[in-house]
mmCIF file of the N, C-alpha and C atoms, coordinates in Angstrom:
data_MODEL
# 
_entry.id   MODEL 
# 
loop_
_atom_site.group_PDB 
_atom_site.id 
_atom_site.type_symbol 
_atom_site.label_atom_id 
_atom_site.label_alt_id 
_atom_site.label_comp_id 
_atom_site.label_asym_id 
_atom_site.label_entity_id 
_atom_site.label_seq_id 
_atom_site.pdbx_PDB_ins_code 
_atom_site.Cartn_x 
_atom_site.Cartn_y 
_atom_site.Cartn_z 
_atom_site.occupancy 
_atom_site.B_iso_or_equiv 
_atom_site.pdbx_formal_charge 
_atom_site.auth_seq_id 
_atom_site.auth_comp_id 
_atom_site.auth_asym_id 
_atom_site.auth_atom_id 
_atom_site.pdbx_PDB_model_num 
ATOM 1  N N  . UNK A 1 1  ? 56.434 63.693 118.124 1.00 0.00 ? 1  UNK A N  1 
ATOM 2  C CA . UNK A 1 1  ? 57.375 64.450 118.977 1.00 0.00 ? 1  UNK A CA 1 
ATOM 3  C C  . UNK A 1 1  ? 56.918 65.902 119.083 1.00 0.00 ? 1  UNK A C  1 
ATOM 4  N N  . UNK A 1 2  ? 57.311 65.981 120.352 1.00 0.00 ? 2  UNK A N  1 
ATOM 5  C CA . UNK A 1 2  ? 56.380 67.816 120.282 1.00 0.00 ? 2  UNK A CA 1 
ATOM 6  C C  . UNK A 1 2  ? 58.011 69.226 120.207 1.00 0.00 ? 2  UNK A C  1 
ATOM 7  N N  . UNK A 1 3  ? 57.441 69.590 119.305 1.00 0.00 ? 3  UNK A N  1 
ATOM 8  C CA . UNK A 1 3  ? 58.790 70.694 118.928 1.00 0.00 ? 3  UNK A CA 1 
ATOM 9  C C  . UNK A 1 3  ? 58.831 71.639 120.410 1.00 0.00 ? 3  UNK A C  1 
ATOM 10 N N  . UNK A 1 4  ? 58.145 71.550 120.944 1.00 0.00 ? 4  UNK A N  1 
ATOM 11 C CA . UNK A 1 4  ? 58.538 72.725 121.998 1.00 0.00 ? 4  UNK A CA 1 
ATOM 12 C C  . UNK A 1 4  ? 59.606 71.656 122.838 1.00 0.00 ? 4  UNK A C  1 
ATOM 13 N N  . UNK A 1 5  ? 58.885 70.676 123.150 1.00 0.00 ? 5  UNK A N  1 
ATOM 14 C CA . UNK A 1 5  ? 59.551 69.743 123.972 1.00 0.00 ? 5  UNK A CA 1 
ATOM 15 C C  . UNK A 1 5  ? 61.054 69.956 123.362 1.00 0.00 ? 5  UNK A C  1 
ATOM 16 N N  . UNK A 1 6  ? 61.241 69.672 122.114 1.00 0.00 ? 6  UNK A N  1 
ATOM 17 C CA . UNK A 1 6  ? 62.654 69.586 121.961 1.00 0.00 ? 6  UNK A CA 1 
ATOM 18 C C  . UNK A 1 6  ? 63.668 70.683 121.972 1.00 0.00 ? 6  UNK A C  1 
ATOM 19 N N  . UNK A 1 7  ? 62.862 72.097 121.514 1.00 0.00 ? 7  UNK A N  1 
ATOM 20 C CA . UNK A 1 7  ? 63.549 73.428 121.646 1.00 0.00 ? 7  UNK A CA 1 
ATOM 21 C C  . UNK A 1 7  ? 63.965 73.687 122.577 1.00 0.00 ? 7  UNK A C  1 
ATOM 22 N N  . UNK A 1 8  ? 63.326 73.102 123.919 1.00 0.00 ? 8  UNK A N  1 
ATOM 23 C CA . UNK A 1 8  ? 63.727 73.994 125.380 1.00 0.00 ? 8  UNK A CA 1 
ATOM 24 C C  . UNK A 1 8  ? 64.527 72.631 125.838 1.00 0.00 ? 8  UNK A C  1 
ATOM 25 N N  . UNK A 1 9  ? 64.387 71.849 125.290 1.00 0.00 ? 9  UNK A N  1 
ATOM 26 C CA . UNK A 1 9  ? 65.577 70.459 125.559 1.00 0.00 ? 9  UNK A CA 1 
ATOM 27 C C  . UNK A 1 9  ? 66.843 71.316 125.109 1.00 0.00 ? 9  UNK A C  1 
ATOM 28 N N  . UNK A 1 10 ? 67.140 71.083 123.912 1.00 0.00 ? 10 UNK A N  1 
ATOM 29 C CA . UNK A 1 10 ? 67.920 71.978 123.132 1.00 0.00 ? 10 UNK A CA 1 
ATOM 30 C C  . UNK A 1 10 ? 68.848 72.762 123.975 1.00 0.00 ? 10 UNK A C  1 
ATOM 31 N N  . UNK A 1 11 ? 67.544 73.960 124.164 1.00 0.00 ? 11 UNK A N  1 
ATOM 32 C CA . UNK A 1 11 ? 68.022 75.189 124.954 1.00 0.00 ? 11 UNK A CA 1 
ATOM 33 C C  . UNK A 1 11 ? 68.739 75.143 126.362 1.00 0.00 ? 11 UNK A C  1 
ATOM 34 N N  . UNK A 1 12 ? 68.262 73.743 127.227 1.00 0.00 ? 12 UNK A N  1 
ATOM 35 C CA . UNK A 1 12 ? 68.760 73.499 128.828 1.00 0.00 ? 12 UNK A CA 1 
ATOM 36 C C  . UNK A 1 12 ? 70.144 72.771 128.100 1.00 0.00 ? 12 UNK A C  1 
ATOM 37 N N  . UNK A 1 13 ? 70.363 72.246 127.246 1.00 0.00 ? 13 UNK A N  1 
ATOM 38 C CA . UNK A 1 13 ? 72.011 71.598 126.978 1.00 0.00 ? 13 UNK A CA 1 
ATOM 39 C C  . UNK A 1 13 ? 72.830 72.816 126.220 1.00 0.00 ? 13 UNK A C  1 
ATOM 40 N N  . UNK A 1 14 ? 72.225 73.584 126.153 1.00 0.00 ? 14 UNK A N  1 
ATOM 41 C CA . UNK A 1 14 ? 73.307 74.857 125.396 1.00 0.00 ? 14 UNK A CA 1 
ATOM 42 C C  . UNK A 1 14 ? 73.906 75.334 127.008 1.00 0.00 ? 14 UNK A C  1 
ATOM 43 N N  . UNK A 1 15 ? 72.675 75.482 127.732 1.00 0.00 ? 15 UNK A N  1 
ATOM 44 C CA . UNK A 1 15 ? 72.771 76.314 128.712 1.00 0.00 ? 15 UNK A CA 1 
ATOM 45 C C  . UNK A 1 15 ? 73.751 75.935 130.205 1.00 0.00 ? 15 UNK A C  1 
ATOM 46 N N  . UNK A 1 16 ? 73.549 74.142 129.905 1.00 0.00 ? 16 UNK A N  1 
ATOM 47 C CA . UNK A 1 16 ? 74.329 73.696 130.485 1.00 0.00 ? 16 UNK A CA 1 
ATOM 48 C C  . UNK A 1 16 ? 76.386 73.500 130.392 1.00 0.00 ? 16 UNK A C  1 
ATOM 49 N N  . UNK A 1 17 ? 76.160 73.362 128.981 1.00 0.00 ? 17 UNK A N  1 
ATOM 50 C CA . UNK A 1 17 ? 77.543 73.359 128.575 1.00 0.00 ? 17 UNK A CA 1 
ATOM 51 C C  . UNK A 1 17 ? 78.024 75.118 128.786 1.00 0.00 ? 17 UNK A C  1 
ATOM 52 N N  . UNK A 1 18 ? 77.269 75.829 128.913 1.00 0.00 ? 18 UNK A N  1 
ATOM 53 C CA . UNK A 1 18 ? 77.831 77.167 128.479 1.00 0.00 ? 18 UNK A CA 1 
ATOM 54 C C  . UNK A 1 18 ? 78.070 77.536 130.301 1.00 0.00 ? 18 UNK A C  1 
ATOM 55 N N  . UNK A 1 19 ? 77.215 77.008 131.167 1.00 0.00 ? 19 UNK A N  1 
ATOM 56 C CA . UNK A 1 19 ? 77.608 77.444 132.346 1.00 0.00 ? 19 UNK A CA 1 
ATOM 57 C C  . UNK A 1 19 ? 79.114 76.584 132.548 1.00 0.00 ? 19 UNK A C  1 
ATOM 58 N N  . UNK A 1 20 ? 79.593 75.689 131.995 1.00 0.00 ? 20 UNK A N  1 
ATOM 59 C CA . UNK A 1 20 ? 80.443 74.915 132.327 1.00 0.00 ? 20 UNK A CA 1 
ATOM 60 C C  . UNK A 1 20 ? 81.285 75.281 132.105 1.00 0.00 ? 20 UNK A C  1 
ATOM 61 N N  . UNK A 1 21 ? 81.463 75.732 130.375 1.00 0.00 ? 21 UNK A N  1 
ATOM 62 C CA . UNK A 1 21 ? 82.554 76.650 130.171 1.00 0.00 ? 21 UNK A CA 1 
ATOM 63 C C  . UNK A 1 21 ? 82.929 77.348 130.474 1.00 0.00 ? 21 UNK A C  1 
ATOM 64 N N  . UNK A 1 22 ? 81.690 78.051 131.226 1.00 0.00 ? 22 UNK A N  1 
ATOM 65 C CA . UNK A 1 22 ? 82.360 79.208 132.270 1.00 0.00 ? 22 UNK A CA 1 
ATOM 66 C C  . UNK A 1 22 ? 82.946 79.335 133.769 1.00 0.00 ? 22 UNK A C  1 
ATOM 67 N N  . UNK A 1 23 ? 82.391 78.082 133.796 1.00 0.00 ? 23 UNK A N  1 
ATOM 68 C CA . UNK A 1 23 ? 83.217 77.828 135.461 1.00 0.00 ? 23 UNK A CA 1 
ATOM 69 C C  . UNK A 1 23 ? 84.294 77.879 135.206 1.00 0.00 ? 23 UNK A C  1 
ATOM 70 N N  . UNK A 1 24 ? 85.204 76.608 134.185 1.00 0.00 ? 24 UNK A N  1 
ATOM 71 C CA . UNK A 1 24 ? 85.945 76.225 133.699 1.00 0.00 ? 24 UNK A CA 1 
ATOM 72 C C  . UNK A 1 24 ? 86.968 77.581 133.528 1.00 0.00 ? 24 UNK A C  1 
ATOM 73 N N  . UNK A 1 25 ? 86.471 77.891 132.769 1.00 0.00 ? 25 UNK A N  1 
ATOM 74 C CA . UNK A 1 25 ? 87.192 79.695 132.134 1.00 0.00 ? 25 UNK A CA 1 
ATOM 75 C C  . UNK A 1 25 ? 87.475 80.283 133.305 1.00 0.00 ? 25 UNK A C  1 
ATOM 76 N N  . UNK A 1 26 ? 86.870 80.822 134.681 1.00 0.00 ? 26 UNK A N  1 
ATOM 77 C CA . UNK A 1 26 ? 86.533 81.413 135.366 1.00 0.00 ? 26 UNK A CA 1 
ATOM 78 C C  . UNK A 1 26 ? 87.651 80.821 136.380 1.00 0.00 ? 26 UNK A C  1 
ATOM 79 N N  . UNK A 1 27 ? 87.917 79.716 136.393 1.00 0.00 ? 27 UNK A N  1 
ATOM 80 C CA . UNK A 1 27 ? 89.451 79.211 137.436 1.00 0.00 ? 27 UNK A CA 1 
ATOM 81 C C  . UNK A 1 27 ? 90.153 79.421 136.686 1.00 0.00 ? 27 UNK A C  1 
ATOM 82 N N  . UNK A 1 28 ? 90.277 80.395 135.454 1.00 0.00 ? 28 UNK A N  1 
ATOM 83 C CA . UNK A 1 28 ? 91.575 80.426 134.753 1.00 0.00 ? 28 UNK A CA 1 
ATOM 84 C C  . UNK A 1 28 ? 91.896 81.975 135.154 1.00 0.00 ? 28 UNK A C  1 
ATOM 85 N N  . UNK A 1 29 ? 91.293 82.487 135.000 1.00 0.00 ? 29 UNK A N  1 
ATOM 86 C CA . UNK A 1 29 ? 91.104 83.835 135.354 1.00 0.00 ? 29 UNK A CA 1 
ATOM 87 C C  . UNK A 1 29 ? 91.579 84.360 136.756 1.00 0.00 ? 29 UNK A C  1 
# 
């Protein structure tokens, strides 16, 4: 398994949930 492969995997599902939360948040507002 190649560690980069998985870090920037990692990194696109942080990045995804975190834009979400913010949509989310953002119709509350």
């Amino acid at each position: 398994m190649n560690v980069i492969l998985v870090i920037s995997g990692l990194i696109a599902l942080m990045l995804l949930i975190y834009l979400v939360y913010v949509l989310f948040k953002g119709d509350e507002l």
